[in-house]
C-alpha positions as CSV (number, residue, x, y, z in Angstrom):
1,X,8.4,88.6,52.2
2,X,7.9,85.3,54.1
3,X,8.0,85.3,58.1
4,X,10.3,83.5,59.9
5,X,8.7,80.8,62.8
6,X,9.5,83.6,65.5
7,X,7.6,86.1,63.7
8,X,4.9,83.7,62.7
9,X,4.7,82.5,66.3
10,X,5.0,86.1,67.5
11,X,1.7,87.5,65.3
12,X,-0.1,84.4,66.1
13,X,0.5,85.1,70.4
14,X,-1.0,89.0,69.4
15,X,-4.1,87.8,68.0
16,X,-4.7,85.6,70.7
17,X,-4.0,88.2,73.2
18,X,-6.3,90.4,71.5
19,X,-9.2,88.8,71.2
20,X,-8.7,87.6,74.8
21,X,-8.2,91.2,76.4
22,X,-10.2,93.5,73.8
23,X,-10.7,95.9,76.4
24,X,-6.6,96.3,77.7
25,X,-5.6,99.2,78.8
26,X,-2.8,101.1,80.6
27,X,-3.7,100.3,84.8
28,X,-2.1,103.6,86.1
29,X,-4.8,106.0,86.8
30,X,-4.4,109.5,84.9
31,X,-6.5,112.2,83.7
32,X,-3.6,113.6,81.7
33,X,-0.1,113.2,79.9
34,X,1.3,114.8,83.3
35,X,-0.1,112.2,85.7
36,X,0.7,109.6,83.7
37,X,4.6,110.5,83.4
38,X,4.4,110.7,87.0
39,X,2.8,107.8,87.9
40,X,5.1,105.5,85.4
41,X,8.1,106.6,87.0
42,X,6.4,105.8,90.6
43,X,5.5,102.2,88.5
44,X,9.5,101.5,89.3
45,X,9.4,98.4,91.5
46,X,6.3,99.3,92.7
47,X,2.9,97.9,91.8
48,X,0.1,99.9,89.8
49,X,-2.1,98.7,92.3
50,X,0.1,100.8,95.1
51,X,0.8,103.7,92.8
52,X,-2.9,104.4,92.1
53,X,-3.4,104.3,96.1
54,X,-0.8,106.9,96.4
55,X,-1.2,109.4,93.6
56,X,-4.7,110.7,94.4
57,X,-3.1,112.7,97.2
58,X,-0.3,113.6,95.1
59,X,-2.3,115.1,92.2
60,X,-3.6,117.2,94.7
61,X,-1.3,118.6,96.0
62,X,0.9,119.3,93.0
63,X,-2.0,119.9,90.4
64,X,0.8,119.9,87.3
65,X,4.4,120.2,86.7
66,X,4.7,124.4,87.7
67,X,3.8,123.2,91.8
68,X,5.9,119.8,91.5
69,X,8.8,121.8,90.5
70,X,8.2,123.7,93.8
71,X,8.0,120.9,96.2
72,X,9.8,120.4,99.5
73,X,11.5,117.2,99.1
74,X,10.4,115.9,102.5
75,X,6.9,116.5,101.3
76,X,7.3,114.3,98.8
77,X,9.0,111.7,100.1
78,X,5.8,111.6,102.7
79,X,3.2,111.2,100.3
80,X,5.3,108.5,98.0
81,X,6.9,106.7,100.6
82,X,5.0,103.3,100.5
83,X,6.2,103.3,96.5
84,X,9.7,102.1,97.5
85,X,12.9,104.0,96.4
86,X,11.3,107.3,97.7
87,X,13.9,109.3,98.5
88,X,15.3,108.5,95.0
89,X,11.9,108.9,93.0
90,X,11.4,112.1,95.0
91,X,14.5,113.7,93.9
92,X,13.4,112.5,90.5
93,X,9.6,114.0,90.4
94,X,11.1,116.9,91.0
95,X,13.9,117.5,88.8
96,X,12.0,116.0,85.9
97,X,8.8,118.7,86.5
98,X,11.7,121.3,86.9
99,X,13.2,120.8,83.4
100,X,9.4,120.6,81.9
101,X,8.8,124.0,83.2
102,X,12.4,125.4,82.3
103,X,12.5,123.8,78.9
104,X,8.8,122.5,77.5
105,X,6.4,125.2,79.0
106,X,5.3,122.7,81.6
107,X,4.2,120.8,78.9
108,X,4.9,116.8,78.6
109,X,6.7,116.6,75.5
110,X,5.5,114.0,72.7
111,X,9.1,112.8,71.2
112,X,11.5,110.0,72.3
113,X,14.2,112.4,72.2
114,X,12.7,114.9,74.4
115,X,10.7,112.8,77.2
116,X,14.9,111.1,77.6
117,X,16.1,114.4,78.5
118,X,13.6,114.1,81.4
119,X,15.1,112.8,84.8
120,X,13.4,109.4,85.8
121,X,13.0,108.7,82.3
122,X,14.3,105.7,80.4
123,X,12.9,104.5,77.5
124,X,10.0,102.3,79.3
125,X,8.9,105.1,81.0
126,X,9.0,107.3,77.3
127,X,7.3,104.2,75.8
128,X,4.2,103.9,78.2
129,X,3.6,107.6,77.4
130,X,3.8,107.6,74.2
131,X,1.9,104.5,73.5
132,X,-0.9,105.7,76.0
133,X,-1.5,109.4,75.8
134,X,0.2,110.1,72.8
135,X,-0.5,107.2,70.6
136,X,2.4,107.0,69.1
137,X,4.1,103.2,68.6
138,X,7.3,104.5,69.8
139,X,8.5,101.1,71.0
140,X,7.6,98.0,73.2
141,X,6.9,98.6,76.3
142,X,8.9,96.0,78.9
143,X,8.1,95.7,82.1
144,X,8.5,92.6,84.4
145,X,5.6,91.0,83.1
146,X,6.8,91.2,79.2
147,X,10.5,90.8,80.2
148,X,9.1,87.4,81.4
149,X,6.4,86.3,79.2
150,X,8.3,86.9,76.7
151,X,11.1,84.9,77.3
152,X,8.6,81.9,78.3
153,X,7.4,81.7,75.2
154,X,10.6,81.7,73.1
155,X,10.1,85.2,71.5
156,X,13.4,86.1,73.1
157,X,16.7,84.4,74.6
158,X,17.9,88.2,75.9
159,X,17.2,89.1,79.8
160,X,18.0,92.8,79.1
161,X,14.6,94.9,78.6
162,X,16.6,97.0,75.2
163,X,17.3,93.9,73.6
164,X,13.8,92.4,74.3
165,X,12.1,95.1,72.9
166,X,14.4,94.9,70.0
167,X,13.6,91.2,69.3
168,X,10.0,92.1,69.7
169,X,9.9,95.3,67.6
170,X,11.7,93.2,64.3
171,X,8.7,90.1,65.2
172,X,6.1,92.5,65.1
173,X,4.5,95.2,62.8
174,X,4.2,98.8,64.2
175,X,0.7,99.1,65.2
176,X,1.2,95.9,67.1
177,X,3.6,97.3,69.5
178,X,1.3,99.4,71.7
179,X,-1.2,97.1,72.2
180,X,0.9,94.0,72.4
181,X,2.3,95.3,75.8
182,X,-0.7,96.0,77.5
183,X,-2.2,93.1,76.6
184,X,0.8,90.7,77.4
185,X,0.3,92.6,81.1
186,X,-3.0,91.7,81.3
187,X,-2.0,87.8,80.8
188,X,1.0,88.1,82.9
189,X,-1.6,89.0,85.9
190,X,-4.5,87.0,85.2
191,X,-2.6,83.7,83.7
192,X,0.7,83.4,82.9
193,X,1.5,84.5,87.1
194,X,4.4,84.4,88.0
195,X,4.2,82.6,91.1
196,X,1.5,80.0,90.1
197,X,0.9,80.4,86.5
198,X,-2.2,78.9,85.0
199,X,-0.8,76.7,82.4
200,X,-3.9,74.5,81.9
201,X,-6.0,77.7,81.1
202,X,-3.5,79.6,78.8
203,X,-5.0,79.8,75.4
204,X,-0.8,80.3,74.5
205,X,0.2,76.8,76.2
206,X,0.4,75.1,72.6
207,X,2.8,78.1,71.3
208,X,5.2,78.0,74.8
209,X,8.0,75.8,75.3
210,X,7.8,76.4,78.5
211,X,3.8,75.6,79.4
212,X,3.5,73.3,82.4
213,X,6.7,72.8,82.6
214,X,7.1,76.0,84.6
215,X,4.5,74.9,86.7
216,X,6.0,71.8,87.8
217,X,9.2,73.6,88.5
218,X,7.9,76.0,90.8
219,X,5.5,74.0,92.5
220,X,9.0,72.1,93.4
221,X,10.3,74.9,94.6
């Protein structure tokens, strides 16, 4: 079966990525499926660079999900405050390790289906552990950096992260999808940045409709 242009463009913007960022990887520090759950829902309008400042003191103090199920929520909301939405995320972190003690042993589970039954979780979340810890290609992970990347290059007209990482699931195979997110991260902060992005040293400027063009509009703004 023939590709259409998307896909074509779409497998074409992976290889690239790949051979640019061999060595991508998730940038929330974790030492297991636990910490990792944790710090993705912390990730929420944060940055990873703010969550890994703050989670050190939180894994110890609540070494797995049997102590955060016990936590004071004032406690919490002390140690994650600087993550924005604390109060929120608190109330969150707690009820989440609450239901993985009450229904999966304390255990992170390693389904779609289960990890949504989780408070804090949405797909994104579910995705990012999966794709990470469990290996499984579950989905796409979008976070602000795909959301926009994506839609610079023309791999999707949709602003809403579901139907993103629908367009981007149908352009690519499976055992793209994991890697494809982290990588597309990576560019997001190194290249393609938001604020100022490097057009003129984007090894994707021939593929995006969007290369310099962006520039100039934002160095109007």
């Amino acid at each position: 079966m023939s590709l259409t242009l998307t896909e074509t463009k779409a497998m074409e913007v992976a290889r690239r990525l790949r051979s640019l960022y061999p060595d991508s990887r998730c940038a929330l520090a974790h030492s297991s499926a636990f910490q990792l759950l944790v710090a993705t829902i912390l990730s929420a309008q944060c940055t990873d660079v703010r969550v890994n400042q703050v989670t050190p003191m939180l894994f110890r103090k609540y070494k797995g999900a049997n102590e955060l199920a016990k936590a004071r929520l004032t406690d919490l909301q002390r140690i994650i405050r600087s993550t924005g939405f604390f109060r929120n995320k608190a109330r969150n972190l707690r009820s989440m390790a609450r239901v993985l003690v009450e229904k999966f042993q304390g255990q992170v589970p390693s389904t779609m289906k289960e990890l949504l039954e989780l408070p804090g979780v949405a797909r994104k979340t579910a995705n990012v552990v999966l794709g990470t810890w469990f290996n499984q290609a579950s989905g796409v992970v979008v976070d602000t950096h795909v959301r926009r990347i994506a839609g610079l290059l023309g791999l999707t007209r949709h602003e809403e992260p579901k139907r993103i990482e629908v367009d981007l699931m149908k352009q690519l195979p499976r055992d793209e999808w994991i890697d494809f997110s982290h990588n597309l991260i990576w560019h997001g902060r190194k290249v393609c940045i938001a604020r100022r992005p490097r057009c003129a040293d984007c090894r994707m400027s021939d593929l995006c409709p969007s290369a310099f063009h962006v520039e100039r509009t934002q160095g109007r703004a």
